[in-house]
C-alpha positions in Angstrom: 55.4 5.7 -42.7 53.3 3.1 -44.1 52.5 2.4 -47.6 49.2 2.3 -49.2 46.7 0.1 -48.9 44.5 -1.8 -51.5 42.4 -4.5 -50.5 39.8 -6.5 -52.6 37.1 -8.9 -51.2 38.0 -8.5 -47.3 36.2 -8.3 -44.4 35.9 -8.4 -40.4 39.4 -5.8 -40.3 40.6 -3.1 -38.5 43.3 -0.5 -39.7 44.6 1.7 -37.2 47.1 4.5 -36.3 48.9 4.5 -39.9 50.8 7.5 -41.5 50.2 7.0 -45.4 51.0 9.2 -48.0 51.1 8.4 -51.9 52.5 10.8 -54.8 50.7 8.6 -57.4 47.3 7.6 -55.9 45.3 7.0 -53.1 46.5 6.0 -49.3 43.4 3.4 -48.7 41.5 1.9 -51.5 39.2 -0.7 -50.6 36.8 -3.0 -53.5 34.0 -5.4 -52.3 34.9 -5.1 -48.6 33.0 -5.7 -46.0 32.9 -4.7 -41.9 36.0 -2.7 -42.1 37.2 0.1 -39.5 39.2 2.8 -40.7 40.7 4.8 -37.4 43.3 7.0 -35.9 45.1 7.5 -39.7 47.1 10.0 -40.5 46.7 10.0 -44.4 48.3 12.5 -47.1 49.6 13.9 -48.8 48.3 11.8 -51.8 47.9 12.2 -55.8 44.5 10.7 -54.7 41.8 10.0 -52.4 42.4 10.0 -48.4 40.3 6.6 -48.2 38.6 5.1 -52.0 35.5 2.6 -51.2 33.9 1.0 -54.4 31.2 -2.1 -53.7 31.9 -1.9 -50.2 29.2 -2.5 -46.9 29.7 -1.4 -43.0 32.5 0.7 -43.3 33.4 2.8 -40.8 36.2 6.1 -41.5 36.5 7.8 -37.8 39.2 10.0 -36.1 41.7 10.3 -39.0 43.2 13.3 -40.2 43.1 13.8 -44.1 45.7 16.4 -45.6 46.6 17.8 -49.3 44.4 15.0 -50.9 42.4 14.6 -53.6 38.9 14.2 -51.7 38.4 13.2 -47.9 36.6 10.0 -48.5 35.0 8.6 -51.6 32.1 5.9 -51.2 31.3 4.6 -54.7 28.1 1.8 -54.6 28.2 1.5 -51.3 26.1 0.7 -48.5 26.6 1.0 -44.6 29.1 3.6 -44.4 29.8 6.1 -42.0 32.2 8.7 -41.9 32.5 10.4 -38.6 35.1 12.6 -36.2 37.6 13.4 -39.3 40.3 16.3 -39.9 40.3 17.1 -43.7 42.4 20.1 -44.4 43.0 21.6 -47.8 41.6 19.1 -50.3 43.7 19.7 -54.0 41.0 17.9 -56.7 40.9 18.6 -59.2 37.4 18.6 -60.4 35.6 16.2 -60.6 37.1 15.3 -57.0 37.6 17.9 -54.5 35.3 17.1 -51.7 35.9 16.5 -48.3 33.1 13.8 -48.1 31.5 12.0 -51.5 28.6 9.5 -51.5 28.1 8.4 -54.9 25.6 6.1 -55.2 25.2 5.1 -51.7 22.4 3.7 -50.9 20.2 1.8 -47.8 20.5 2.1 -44.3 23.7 3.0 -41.9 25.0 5.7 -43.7 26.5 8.8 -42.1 28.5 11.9 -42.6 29.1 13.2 -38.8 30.8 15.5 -36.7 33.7 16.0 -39.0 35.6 19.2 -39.0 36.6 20.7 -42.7 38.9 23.7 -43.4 40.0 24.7 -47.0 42.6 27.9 -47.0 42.6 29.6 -50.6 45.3 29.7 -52.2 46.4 26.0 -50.6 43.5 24.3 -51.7 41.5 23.7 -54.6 37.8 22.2 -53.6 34.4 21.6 -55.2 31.5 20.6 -53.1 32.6 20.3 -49.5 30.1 17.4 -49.1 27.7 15.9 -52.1 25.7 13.2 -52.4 25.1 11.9 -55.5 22.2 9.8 -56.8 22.3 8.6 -53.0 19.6 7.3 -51.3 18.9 6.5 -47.8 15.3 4.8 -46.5 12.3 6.4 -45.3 13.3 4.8 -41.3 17.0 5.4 -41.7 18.1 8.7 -43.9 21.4 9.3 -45.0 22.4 11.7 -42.2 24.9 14.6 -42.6 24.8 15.9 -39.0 27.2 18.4 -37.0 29.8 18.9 -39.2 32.2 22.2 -39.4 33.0 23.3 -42.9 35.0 26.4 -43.2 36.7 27.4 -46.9 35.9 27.5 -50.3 36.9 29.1 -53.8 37.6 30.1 -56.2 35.2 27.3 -58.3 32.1 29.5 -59.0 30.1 26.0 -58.7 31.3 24.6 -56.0 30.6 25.1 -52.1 29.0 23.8 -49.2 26.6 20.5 -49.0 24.7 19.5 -52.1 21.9 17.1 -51.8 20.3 15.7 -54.3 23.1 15.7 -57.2 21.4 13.7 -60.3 18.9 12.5 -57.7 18.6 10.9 -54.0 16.3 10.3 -51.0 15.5 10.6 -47.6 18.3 12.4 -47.2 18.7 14.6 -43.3 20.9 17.7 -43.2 21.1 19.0 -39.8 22.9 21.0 -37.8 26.0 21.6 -39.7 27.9 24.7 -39.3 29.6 26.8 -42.9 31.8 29.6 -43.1 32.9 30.5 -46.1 31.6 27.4 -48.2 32.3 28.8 -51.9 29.5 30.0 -54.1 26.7 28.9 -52.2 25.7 26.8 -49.0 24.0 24.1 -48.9 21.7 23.6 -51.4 18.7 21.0 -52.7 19.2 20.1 -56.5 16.7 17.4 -57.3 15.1 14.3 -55.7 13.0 13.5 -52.2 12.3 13.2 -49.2 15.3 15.5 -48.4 15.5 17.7 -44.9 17.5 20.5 -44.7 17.2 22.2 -40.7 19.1 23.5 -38.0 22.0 24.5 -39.7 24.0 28.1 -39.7 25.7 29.3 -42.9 27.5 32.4 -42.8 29.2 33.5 -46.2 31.1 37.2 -46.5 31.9 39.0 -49.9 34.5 36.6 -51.7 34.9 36.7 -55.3 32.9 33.5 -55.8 30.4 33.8 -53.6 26.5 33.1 -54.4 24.2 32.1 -52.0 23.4 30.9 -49.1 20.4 28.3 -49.1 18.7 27.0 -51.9 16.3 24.9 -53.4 16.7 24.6 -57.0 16.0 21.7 -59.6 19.3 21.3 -61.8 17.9 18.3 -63.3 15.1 16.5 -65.0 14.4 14.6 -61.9 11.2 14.5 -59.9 11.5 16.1 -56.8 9.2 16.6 -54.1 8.9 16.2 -50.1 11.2 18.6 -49.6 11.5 20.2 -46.1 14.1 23.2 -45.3 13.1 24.9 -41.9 14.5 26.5 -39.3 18.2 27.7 -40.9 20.1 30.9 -40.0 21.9 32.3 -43.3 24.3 35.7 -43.5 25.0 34.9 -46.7 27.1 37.7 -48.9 27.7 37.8 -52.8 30.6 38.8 -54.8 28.5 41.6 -55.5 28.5 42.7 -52.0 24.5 42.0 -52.1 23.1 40.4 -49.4 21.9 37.2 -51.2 20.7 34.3 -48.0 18.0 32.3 -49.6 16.8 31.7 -53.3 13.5 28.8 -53.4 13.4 28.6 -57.4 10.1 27.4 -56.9 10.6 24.1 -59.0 11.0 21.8 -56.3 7.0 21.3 -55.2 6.2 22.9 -52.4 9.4 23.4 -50.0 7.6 22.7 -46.8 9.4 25.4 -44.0 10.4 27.7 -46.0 9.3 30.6 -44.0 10.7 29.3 -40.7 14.8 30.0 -42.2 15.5 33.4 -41.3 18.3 35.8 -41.9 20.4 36.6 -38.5 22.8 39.7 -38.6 24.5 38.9 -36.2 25.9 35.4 -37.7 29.7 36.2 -38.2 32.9 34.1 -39.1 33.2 33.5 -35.0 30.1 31.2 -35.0 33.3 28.8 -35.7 36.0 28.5 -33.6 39.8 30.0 -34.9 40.9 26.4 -34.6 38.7 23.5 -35.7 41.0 20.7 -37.3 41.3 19.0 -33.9 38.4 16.8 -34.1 40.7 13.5 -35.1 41.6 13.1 -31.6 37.8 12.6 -30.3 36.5 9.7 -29.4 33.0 10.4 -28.4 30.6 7.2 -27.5 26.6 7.1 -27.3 25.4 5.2 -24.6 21.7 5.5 -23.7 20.3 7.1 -26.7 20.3 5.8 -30.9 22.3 8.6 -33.0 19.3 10.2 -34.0 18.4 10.7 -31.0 21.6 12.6 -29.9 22.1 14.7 -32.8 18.7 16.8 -31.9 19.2 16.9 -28.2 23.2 16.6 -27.0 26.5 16.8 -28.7 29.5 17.4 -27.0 33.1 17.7 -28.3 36.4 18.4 -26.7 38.3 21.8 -28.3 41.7 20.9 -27.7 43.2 24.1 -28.4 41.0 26.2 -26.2 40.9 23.5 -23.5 37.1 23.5 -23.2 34.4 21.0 -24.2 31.5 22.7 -26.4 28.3 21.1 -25.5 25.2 21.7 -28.2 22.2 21.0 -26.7 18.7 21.6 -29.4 16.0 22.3 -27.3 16.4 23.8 -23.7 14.0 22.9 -21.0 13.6 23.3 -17.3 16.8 23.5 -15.6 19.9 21.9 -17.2 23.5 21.3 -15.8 26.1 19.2 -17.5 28.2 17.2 -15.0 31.5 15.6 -15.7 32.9 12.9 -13.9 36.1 11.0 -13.7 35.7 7.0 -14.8 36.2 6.5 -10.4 32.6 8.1 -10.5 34.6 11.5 -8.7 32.3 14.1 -9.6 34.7 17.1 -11.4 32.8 19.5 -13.3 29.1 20.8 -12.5 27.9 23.4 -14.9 24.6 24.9 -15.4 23.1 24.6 -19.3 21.5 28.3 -20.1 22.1 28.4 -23.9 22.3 25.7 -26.8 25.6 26.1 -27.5 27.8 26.5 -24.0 31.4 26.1 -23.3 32.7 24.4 -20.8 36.2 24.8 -19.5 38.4 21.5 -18.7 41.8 23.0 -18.4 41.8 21.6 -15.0 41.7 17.9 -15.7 44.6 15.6 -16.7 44.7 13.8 -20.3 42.3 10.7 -19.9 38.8 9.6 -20.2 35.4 11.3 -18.9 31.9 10.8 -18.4 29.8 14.0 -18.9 26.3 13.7 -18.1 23.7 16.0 -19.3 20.3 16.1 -16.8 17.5 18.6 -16.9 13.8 18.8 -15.4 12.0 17.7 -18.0 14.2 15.3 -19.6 16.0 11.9 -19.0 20.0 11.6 -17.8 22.0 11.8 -21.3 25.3 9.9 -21.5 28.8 10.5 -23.2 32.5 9.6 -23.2 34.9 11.9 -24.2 39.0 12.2 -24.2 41.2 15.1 -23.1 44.5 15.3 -24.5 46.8 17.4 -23.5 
């Protein structure tokens, strides 16, 4: 076991594979650092946050696993930071913390809240938002990106839930693809600013006693807001009222270009998560031969340890498609054809080590990533 970290006015460092837990404050802390990776931590439980950034640029919080803490990850005046591949299980608060992830006045370019797995259990939890960002701000060429994350678990706040954009303000701000069960009393939501995208993303919510709704677009403040585009989300959205409540557009938000695309599905239940999804800590997955934008809207892949298969999200299907997976000898080991956007693929065949899978279709160029089995 390590003990906590502070550090003020440091750069170029890497801290890796640490166990830290603190009973009066936060495991990591970092002030006006700079070019700092965060990895492969174990951190909690803690009176405070799993990993504090205030003044800090280029920071980088991947593959840790964050338990019975305050909030996940706080970024306070920050710039450059990116949170990706996390565990964060049963955050405690109390309000005002509570989150899993918290950008609070984060602003410019690099910024990312990715492929992170969340999981709150009532009764052994006490969360607000599971992600917000707060007067945050990305740029028009590089929007804060919250992109592929699982969030399951909310309650009982009856303010808190999913992902709120847009708290006291923000910008250019991309929502995409994220996956909620259960989020508390409402889903994701828009509550001022601009330039904000919300698409792509699933929300399922049952009758809890907190529950509100689903997706919305609603002005909370006295803060222009406008350019805001929601399209293309599948809500099952229940409130504690039993009422089928999926999608509220208060109409104070200009016009909410999409709007009509987000649809209720039935047939969006609990399952469209898997029973395990704290796991994600122990993926590494690399990018090669496309930027992150890029990947998001067309491949994602991710080992599921538990159920020893690799889950392979692909967002528009053309032509024929077959994921291959080789061995870093260039042995070809898995060939699998790609019928549906979400497929998976069992790997309870290969040993613990690195892979190559390879996505290739008709109509579209070879995609490339890494990934690790464990076993």
């Amino acid at each position: 076991m390590s003990s906590p970290i502070v550090l003020e006015n440091v750069s170029n460092r890497t801290i890796s594979g640490l166990e830290i837990s603190n009973a009066n404050g936060r495991c990591i802390s970092l002030s006006n650092c700079s070019n700092i990776t965060i990895q492969n931590c174990k951190l909690g439980p803690s009176l405070g946050e799993g990993v504090y950034l205030c003044n800090c640029r280029n920071i980088t919080v991947t593959n840790c696993t964050m338990e019975k803490i305050a909030t996940g990850v706080v970024a306070d005046q920050a710039s450059g930071i990116k949170v990706t591949y996390n565990d964060i299980k049963n955050v405690q608060g109390p309000m005002p913390r509570g989150q899993l992830v918290q950008f609070g006045n984060v602003s410019g370019t690099g910024n990312l809240i990715a492929y992170n797995s969340g999981e709150n259990i009532i009764g052994q939890s006490s969360p607000e938002d599971a992600i917000s960002l707060y007067m945050s701000n990305g740029t028009a060429t590089d929007p804060i990106q919250v992109v592929g994350n699982w969030i399951r678990g909310g309650g009982p706040s009856t303010s808190g839930g999913g992902i709120m954009a847009g708290d006291m303000g923000g910008s250019y701000i991309l929502i995409k693809d994220n996956i909620l069960v259960n989020p508390g009393q409402y889903g994701i939501t828009v509550s001022s600013g601009n330039d904000i995208t919300i698409t792509g993303n699933k929300i399922f919510g049952q009758q809890l006693p907190f529950n509100n709704i689903g997706l919305s677009a609603y002005k909370q403040y006295n803060i222009n807001t406008y350019n805001i585009t929601i399209s293309n989300n599948e809500v099952n959205y229940t409130n504690n009222n039993g009422v089928l409540n999926n999608m509220w557009n208060a109409g104070n938000c200009g016009t909410v270009v999409g709007w009509s695309t987000n649809k209720y599905n039935p047939n969006l239940t609990a399952a469209i998560l898997p029973s395990t999804i704290i796991g994600r800590a122990k993926i590494q997955s690399v990018t090669t031969d496309v930027n992150l934008a890029q990947t998001n809207a067309d491949f994602n892949i991710y080992p599921n340890q538990e159920i020893k298969s690799l889950i392979v999200e692909v967002g528009q299907l053309t032509g024929n498609n077959k994921l291959i997976v080789y061995g870093l000898n260039g042995q070809k080991l898995v060939e699998q054809s790609i019928l549906n956007n979400r497929t998976e693929v069992d790997f309870s065949k290969l040993i613990a080590g690195v892979y190559i899978a390879k996505l290739s279709g008709d109509n579209s160029q070879n995609v490339v990533k890494k990934f690790i089995v464990q076993k």
